[in-house]
N, C-alpha and C positions, 0 to 999 in steps of 0.2 A: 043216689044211683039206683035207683029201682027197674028191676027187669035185668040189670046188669049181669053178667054172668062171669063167674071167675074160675081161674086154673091154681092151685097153689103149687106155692114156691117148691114143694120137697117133690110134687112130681115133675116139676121142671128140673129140679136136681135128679130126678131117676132118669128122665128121658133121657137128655143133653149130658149126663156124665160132669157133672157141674157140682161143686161146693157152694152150699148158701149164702158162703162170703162173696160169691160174685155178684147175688143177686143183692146183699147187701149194698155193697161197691157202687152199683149202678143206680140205688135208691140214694144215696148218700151226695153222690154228685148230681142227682135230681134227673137221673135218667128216666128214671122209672118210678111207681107209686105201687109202693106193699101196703094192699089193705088186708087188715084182718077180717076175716070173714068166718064166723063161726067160730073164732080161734086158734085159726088157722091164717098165717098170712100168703094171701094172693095177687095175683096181680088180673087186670081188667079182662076177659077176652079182647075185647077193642082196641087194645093195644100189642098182644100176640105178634101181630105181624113185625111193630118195631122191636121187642126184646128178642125172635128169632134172627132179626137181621144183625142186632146185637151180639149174641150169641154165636153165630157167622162168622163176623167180623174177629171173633175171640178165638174159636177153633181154627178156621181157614185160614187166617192173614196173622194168627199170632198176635193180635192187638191188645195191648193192655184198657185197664178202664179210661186213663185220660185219651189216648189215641181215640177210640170210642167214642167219647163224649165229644172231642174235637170234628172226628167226621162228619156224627149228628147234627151238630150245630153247622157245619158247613154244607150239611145235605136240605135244612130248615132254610136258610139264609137260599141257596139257589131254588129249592120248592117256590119260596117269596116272590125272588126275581120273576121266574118263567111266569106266575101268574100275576105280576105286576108287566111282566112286557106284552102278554096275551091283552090285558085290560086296554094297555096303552093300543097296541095294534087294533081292536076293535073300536077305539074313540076314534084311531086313525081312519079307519073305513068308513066311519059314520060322514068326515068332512070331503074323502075322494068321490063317494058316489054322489055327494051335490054337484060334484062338476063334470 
């Protein structure tokens, strides 16, 4: 992971108001990936976006970690579809403008 840049876990627990058992929680059921870095453990920038929405889901909607991890997976699975029906509708375009 070279170039990667990382945020550690205790200043997401300062920002977010958060115990590092959450962030454990959500590496545990393979939400997320704590790397140590320095000897410190972080998680990806690149991923930022998904553990804030996580984190969201925890403060605003009261979600526990399985609720959580259920969303995800059901937010991955329609991500899938929409670009599996986008592929199909552009094959489909390819055989309308023949005729």
């Amino acid at each position: 992971m070279k170039g990667t840049e990382f945020i550690s876990i205790s200043d997401l627990c300062a920002n977010y108001q958060l115990e590092i058992s959450f962030f454990n929680q959500l590496h545990d059921v393979g939400l997320i990936e704590i790397i140590t870095h320095k000897k410190t453990p972080c998680v990806s920038l690149e991923t930022i976006n998904d553990v804030e929405k996580m984190i969201r889901m925890h403060h605003d909607l009261n979600i526990n970690i399985q609720g959580i991890d259920v969303a995800f997976n059901l937010l991955k699975k329609v991500e899938y579809l929409n670009n599996e029906l986008n592929s199909l509708k552009n094959k489909l375009r390819l055989y309308e403008d023949d005729f």
